[in-house]
C-alpha positions, -999 to +999 in steps of 0.1 A: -005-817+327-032-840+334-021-855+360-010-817+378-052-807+367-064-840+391-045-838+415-045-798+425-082-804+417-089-834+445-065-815+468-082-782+468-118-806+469-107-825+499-102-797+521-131-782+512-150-810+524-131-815+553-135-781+561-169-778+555-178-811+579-164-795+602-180-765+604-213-776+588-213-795+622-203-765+646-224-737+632-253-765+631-248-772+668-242-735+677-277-726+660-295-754+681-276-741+714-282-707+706-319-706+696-307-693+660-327-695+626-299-675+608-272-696+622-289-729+614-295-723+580-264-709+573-254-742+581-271-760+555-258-739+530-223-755+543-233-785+544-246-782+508-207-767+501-200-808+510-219-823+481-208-799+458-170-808+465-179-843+459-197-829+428-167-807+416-147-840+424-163-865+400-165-839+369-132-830+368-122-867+366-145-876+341-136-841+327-097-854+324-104-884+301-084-888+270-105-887+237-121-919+230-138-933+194-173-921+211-159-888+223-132-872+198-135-839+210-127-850+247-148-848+280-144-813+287-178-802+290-184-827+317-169-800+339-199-776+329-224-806+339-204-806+375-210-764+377-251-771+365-253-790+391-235-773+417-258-744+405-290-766+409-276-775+447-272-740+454-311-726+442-324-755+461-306-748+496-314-707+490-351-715+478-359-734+510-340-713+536-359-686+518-394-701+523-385-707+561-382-674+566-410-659+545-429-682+565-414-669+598-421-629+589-455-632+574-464-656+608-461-622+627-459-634+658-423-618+667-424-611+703-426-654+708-392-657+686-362-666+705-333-643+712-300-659+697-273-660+724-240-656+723-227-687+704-240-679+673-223-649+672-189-662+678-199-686+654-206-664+623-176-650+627-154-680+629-179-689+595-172-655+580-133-659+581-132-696+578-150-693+544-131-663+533-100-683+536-113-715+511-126-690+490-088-673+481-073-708+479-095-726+463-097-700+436-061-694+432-062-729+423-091-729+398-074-700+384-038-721+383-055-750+363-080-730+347-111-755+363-148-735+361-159-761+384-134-755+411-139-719+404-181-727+412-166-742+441-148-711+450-181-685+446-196-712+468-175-706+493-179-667+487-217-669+489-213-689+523-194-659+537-215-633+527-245-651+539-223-656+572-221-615+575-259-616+569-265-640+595-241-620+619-260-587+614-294-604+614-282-626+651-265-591+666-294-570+659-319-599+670-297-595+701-306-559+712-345-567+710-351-572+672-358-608+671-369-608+636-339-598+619-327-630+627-358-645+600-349-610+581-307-622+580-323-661+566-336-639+539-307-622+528-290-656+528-311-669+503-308-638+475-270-644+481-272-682+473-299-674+445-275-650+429-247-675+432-263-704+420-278-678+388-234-667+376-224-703+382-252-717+358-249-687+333-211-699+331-217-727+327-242-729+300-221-704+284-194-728+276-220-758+268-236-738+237-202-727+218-197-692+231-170-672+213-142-665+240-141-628+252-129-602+224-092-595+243-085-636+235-096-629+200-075-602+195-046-613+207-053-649+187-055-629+152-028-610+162-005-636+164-014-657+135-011-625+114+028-621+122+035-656+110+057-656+078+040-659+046+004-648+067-008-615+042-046-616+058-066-623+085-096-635+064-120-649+094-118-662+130-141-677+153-135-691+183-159-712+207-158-723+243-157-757+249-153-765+286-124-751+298-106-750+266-110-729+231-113-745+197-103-720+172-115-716+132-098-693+112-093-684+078-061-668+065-045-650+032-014-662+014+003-660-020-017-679-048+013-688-063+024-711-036+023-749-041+005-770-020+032-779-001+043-743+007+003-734+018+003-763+044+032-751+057+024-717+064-010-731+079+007-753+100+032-731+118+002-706+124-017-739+136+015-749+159+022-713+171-014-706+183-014-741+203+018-735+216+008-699+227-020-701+244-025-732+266-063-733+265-065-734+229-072-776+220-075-778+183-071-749+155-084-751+123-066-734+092-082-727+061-057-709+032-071-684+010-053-672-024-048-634-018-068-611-036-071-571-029 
């Protein structure tokens, strides 16, 4: 399972960064060519897609490590340090393609800006589908070994499109003698990346601090601890996030007048069941109560 986690994980990273050489370096070189603003930052925010992968590439190894005597609980949560970061990459390239074009607007001296040529149209479109197409497989494959930092990776990929349609409107209405919308197009670029870089880190802080998983998981959970034989009551559950997996904490009802031996088995086969159930859940813990009314 492990070993299926690493390696879909480098796969999917590898041709992201492959991919995003490449057209880091054509939509950099179409910018230049084509006297485009737009174009030329939206290749930054490719290139920036590069790093990330690299990023995305060292958590989830580090991620994959067995338990050790320093780190019983695993290394889990070292994918939610790859997605910070991948988060602080992402408000950095927005911020400053962001202040470039403040910079440009507020100079006001539009009629001196340079009209984008063709190139850097053709470009954003190649960009637009190019980026489209990592963003369905590499989040098919986040979704297939349940990785948040691949599935950063993904919304990366996703913000780079979107702020490849921006810089397409922004380049084709600089084209018919609105210059500015090409600064106006850098602008929109950087609110998409902001926003992007804003869910990733939310997500990811979500899972550093212990949040409960959503209500549907919990429900379904206490559902299937409650049909286990000898379960009378549900008496507690909580749940918390930890990484990409769930540790679970719940408290159950059973016949007083059980021996010891009968109690630890009940809580063992509603301990083996929920592991066995649901894949993302690591450890469970199972408290018995006696059963009052």
């Amino acid at each position: 399972m492990t070993n299926d986690f690493q390696k879909t994980a480098n796969r999917v990273a590898s041709v992201s960064i492959i991919g995003n050489l490449i057209l880091s370096a054509f939509k950099m070189l179409a910018g230049i060519i084509a006297h485009s603003g737009a174009m030329i930052s939206d290749a930054v925010h490719s290139a920036s897609d590069v790093f990330s992968s690299i990023v995305v590439i060292i958590g989830i190894r580090i991620s994959s490590k067995e338990s050790d005597r320093d780190h019983p609980y695993g290394h889990e949560r070292m994918e939610c340090v790859a997605a910070i970061i991948l988060a602080t990459i992402l408000l950095m390239t927005g911020l400053s393609i962001g202040i470039d074009a403040v910079r440009t607007i507020i100079g006001g001296n539009y009629e001196d800006l340079a009209i984008p040529g063709m190139l850097a149209l053709v470009a954003a479109v190649i960009s637009i589908v190019t980026k489209e197409a990592m963003f369905w497989y590499t989040k098919i494959n986040a979704k297939r070994i349940d990785s948040s930092a691949l599935m950063a990776d993904a919304w990366h990929h996703r913000s780079d499109a979107l702020s490849s349609v921006g810089a397409l409107i922004g380049i084709a209405f600089a084209r018919i003698g609105f210059p500015i919308m090409d600064s106006i197009a850098s602008l929109v670029i950087c609110l998409f990346i902001v926003k992007a870089a804003y869910d990733i880190f939310r997500d990811a802080v979500d899972k550093m601090v212990d949040h409960a998983c959503d209500e549907e998981t919990e429900a379904q959970i206490r559902t299937c601890a409650a049909n286990q034989e000898g379960v009378l009551r549900i008496d507690d559950l909580r749940t918390r996030e930890f990484g990409n997996k769930i540790y679970v904490d719940i408290e159950i009802s059973a016949d007083g007048n059980h021996t010891l031996w009968e109690a630890h088995d009940i809580a063992e086969q509603v301990h083996d069941q929920l592991e066995e159930q649901y894949p993302k859940v690591k450890h469970v813990m199972v408290h018995v109560n006696p059963f009052t009314e």
